[in-house]
C-alpha positions as CSV (number, residue, x, y, z in Angstrom):
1,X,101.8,73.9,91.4
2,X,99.3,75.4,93.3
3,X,95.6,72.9,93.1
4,X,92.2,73.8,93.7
5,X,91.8,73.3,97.3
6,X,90.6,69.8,98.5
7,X,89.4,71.3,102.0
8,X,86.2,70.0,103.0
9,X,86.3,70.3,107.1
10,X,85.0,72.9,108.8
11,X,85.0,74.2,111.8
12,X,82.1,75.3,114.7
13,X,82.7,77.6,117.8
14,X,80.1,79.4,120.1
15,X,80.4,83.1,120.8
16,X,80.1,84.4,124.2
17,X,76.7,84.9,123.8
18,X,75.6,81.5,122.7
19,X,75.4,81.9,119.2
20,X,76.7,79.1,116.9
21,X,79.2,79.8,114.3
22,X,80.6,77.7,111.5
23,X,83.2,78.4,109.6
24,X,83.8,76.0,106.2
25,X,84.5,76.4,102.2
26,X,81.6,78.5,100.5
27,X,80.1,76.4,97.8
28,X,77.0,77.5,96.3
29,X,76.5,80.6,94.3
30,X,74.0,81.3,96.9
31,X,77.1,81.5,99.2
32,X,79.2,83.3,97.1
33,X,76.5,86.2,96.3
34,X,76.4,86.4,99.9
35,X,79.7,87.8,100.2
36,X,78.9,90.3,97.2
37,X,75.9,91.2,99.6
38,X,78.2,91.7,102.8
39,X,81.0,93.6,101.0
40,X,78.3,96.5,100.4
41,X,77.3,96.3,103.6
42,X,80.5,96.5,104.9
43,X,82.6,98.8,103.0
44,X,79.6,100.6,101.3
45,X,81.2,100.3,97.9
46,X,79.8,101.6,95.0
47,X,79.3,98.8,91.7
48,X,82.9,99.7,90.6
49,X,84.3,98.2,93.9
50,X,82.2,95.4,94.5
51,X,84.2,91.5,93.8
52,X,81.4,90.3,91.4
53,X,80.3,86.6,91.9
54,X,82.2,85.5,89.0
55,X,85.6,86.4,90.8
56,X,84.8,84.6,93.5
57,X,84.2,81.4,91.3
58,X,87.4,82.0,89.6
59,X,89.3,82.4,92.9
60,X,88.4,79.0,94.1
61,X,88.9,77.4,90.5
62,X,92.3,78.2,90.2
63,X,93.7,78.0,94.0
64,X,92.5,80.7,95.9
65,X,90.5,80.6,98.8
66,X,86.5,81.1,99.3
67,X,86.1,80.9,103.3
68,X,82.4,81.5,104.9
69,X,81.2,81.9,108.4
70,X,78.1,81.2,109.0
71,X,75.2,81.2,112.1
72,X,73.7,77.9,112.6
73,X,72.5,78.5,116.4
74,X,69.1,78.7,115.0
75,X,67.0,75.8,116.9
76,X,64.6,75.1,113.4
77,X,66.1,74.1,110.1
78,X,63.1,75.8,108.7
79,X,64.3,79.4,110.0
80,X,65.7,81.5,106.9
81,X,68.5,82.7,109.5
82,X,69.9,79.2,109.6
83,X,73.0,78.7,107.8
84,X,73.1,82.4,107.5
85,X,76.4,84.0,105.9
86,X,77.9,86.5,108.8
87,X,81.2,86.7,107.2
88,X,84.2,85.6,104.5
89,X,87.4,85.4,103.6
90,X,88.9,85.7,100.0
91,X,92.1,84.9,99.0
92,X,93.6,85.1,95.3
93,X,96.8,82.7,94.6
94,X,100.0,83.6,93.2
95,X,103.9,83.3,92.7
96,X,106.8,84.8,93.6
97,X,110.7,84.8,92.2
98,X,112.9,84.2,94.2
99,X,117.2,84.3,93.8
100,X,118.5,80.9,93.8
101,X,115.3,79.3,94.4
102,X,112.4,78.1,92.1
103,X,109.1,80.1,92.4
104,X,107.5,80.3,96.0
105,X,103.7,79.6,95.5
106,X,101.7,82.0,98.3
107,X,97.9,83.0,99.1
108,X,97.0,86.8,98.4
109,X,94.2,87.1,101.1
110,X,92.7,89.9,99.5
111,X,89.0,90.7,101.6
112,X,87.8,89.6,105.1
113,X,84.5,90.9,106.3
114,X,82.6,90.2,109.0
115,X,78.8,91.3,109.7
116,X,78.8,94.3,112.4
117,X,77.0,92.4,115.5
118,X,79.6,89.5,115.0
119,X,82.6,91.8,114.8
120,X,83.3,91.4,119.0
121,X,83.5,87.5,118.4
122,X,86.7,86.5,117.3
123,X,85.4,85.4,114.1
124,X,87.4,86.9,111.8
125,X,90.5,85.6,113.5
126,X,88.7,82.3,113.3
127,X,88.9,82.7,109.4
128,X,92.1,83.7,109.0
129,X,93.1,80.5,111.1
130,X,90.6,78.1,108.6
131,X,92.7,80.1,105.8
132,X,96.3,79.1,107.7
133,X,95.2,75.2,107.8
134,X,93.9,74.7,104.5
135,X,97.0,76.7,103.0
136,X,99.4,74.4,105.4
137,X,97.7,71.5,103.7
138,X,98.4,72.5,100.3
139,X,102.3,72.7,100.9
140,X,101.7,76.8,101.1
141,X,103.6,78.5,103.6
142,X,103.0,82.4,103.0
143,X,100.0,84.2,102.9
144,X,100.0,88.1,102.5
145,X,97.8,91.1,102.2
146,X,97.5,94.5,102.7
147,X,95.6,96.6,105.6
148,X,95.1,100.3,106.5
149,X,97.6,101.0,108.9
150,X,94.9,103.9,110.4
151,X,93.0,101.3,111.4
152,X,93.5,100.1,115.0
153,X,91.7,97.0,115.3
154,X,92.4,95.1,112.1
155,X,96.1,95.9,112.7
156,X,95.9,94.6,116.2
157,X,94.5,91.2,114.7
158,X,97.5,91.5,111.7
159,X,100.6,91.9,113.4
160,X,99.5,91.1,117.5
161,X,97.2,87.9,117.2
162,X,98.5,86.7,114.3
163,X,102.1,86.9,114.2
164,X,102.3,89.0,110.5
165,X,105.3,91.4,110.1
166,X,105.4,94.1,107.6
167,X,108.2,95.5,105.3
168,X,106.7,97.5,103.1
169,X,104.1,100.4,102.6
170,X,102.5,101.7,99.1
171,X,100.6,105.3,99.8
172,X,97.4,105.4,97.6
173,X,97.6,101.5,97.1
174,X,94.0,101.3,95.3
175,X,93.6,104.7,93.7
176,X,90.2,106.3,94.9
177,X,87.9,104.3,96.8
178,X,84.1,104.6,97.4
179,X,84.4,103.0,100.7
180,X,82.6,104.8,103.2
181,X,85.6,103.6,105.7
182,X,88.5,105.6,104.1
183,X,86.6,108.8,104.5
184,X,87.8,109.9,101.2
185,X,91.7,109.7,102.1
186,X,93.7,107.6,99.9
187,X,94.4,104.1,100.0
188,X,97.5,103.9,102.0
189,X,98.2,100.1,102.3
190,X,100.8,98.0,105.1
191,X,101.7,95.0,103.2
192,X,101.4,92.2,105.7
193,X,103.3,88.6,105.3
194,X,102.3,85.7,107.3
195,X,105.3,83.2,107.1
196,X,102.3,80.4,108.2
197,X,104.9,78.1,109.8
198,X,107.6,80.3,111.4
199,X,108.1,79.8,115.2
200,X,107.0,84.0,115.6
201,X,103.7,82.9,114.2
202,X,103.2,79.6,116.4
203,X,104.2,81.9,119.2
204,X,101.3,84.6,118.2
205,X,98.6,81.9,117.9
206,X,99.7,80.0,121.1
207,X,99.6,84.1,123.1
208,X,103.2,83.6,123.7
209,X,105.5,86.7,123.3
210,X,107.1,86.4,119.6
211,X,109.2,89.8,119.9
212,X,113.0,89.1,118.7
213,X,115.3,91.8,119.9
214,X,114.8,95.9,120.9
215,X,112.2,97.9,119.8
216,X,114.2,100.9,117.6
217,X,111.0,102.8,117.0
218,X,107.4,103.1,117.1
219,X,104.4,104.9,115.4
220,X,101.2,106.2,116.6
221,X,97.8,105.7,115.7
222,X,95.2,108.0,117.5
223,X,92.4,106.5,119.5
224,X,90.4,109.0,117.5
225,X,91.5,108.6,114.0
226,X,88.2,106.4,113.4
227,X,85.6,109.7,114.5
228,X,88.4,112.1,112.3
229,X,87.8,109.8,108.9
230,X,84.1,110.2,109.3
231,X,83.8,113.6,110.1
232,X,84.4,116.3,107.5
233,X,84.9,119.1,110.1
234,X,87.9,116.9,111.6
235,X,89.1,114.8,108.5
236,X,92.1,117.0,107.9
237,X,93.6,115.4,110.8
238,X,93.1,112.1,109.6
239,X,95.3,113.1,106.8
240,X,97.7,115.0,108.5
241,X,98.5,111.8,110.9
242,X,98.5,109.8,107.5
243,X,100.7,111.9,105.5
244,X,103.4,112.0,108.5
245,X,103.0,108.2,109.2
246,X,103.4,107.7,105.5
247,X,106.4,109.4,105.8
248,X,107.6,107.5,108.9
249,X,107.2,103.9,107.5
250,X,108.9,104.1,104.3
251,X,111.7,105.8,106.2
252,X,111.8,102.8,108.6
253,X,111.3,100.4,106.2
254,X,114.3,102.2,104.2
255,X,116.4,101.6,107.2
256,X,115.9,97.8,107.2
257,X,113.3,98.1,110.1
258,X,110.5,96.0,109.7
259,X,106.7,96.1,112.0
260,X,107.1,93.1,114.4
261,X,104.7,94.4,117.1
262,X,101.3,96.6,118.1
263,X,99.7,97.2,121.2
264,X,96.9,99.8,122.4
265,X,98.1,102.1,125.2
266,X,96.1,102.8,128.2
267,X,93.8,105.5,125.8
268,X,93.0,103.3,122.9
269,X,95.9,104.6,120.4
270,X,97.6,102.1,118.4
271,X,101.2,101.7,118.4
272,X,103.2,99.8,116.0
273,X,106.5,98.6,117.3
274,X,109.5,98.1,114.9
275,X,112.6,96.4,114.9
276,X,115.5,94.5,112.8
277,X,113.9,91.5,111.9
278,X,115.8,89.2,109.3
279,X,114.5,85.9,110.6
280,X,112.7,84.7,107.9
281,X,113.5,81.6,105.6
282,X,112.8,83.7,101.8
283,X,113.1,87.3,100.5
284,X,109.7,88.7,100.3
285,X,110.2,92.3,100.7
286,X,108.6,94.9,98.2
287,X,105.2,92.2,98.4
């Protein structure tokens, strides 16, 4: 049974250029209107997008996860910047069947945003790690979501930093999207799983190699896929690269390959690595 989480800790760090982060449970509906505020500004979502408040109070009643980070470098108390909200994590619970098991409880992480002068700093890695230990502390040992596999940087964080693998791809995962961000393509979606105490994932967090085997294939990600979503003169090559990379995952994943590692090449371009990977204690493909 999964509990409304106890976590009360939090945790502060500095950024390289002095700036005071903490990172705890949101608690006020001050806080949690906050992140309504930041996923506009983020994603540019029109009202039929947007996670009203009310979600977000539902997610931490019933087991999910509310995470803030916020700036408290400010010297005064007194400054409206203190205690600032500069980004969140979300994550919705759930459970899954399993064969010759009882039910597996797991996290959905379902939003991370972090402010745009903050994004350099490591912090949203910092959340997902505040959503690892509270999850650890609840007995929870997965924790999925899903991520555009067009873009480079988040998938760096998924699969490189933090030791997810992915099995699975759904094309047009959220139907139509006002997100200035997908440039109007649809809402292709990896499904990540973080197995939160597997010895791949220690190795990730720790910067040791956590690559099993040969790499059988790879898949590219153009360094310039970012300018090609937000330019209409250039976006049909954004969906020319997804529509073939569509087509090259789910033949992978149909092959029993599974995503065990990315890296940028010398140019920028992403490049997802995959492999035979069956070195996980539970069945969670088709997430």
């Amino acid at each position: 049974m999964i509990a409304e989480s106890p976590l009360t800790a939090e945790e502060t760090f500095q950024t390289r250029d002095g700036r005071t982060i903490q990172i705890r449970t949101c608690e006020s509906f001050e806080e949690l209107d906050a992140c309504v505020q930041l996923q506009v500004e983020t994603w540019g979502y029109a009202d039929g997008d947007v996670i009203p408040r009310r979600a977000f109070i539902v997610a931490r009643r019933i087991g999910g996860q509310v995470i803030g980070a916020f700036n408290v470098s400010a010297s005064e108390k007194s400054d409206p910047e203190n205690g600032s909200l500069i980004g969140f994590a979300m994550a919705l619970p759930g459970i899954r069947s399993r064969e010759n098991a009882s039910p597996m409880p797991y996290l959905h992480s379902h939003m991370l945003a972090v402010r745009a002068a903050y994004r350099n700093d490591g912090v949203g890695r910092r959340l997902k790690l505040f959503q690892r230990i509270e999850a650890l502390r609840r007995g929870i040992e997965l924790m999925e979501w899903t991520f555009d596999p067009l873009e480079i940087k988040n998938s760096f964080l998924n699969i490189h930093r933090l030791g997810a693998i992915v099995r699975s791809y759904t094309p047009n995962f959220y139907g139509v999207s006002s997100s200035r961000l997908q440039g109007g393509l649809p809402t292709d979606r990896l499904h990540a799983e973080w197995h939160l105490r597997s010895a791949r994932v220690e190795a990730s967090l720790t910067g040791k190699s956590s690559q099993p085997g040969t790499i059988e294939e790879t898949i590219l990600i153009p360094h310039q896929i970012g300018e090609w979503k937000s330019s209409q003169e250039h976006i049909g090559r954004a969906l020319a690269v997804q529509r073939e990379n569509r087509q090259r995952f789910e033949s992978a994943f149909s092959r029993g390959l599974t995503v065990i590692g990315f890296r940028k090449d010398v140019e920028g371009n992403g490049i997802f690595e995959l492999a035979p990977f069956e070195d996980q204690p539970f069945e969670t493909r088709g997430l």
